[in-house]
C-alpha positions in Angstrom: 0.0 0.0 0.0 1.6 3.5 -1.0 2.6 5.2 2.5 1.5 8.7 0.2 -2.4 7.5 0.4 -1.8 6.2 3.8 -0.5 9.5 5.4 -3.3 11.6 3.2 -6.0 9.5 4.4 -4.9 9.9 7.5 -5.1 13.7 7.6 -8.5 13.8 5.7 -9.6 11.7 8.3 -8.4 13.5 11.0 -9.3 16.8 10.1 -12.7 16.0 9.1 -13.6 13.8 12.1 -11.7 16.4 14.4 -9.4 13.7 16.0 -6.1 13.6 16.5 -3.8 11.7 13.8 -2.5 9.4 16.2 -5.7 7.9 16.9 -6.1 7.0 13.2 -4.5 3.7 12.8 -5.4 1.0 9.8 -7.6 -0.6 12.0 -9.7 1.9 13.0 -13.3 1.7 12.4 -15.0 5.2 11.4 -17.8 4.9 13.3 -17.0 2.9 16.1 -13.4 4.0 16.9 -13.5 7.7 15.8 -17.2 8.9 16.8 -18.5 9.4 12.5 -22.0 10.1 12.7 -23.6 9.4 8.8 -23.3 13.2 8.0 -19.6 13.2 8.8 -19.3 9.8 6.1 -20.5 11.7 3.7 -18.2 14.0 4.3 -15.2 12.4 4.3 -16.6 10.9 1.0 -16.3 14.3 -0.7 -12.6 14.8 1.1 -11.2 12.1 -0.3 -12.7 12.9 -3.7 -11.2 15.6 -3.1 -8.2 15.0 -2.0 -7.3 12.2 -4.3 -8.9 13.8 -7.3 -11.5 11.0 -8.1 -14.7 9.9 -8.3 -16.3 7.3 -5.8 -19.6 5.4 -6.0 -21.0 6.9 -2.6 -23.5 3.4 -1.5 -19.9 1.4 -2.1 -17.4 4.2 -0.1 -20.4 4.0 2.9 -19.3 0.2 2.9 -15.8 0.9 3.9 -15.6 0.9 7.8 -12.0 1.2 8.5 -8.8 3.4 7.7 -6.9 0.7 5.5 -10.2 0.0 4.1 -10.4 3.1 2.6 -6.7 3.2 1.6 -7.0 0.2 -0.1 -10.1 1.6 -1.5 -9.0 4.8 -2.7 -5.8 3.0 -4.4 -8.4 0.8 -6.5 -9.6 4.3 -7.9 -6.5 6.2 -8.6 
């Protein structure tokens, strides 16, 4: 896994969930780990759109419950 998508997802994540970085590990679960509520999956959605530059099917992204989840996802898209 690229350690560039890694490090960006972590600070998309952090910033829009207002946590601290270090709390944003691979194996932490958005909603159960680091407090999302449904608005804030939306968007962190749209921030790594974004972010990354792409385009991502929003019912399949709301399937992705943790960090490396979404790293991996967001590397499928690139």
């Amino acid at each position: 896994m690229p350690e560039d998508t890694r490090e960006r997802v972590v600070k998309v994540v952090a910033e829009t969930l207002n946590v601290d970085e270090s709390r944003v590990t691979d194996e932490s679960q958005f909603v159960e780990d680091l407090g999302a509520e449904s608005m804030q999956s939306v968007e962190l959605i749209a921030a790594f759109e974004d972010e990354f530059d792409i385009e991502m099917d929003e019912q399949e992204a709301l399937g992705v419950k943790t960090v490396g989840d979404a790293v991996t996802f967001i590397d499928r898209h690139r």
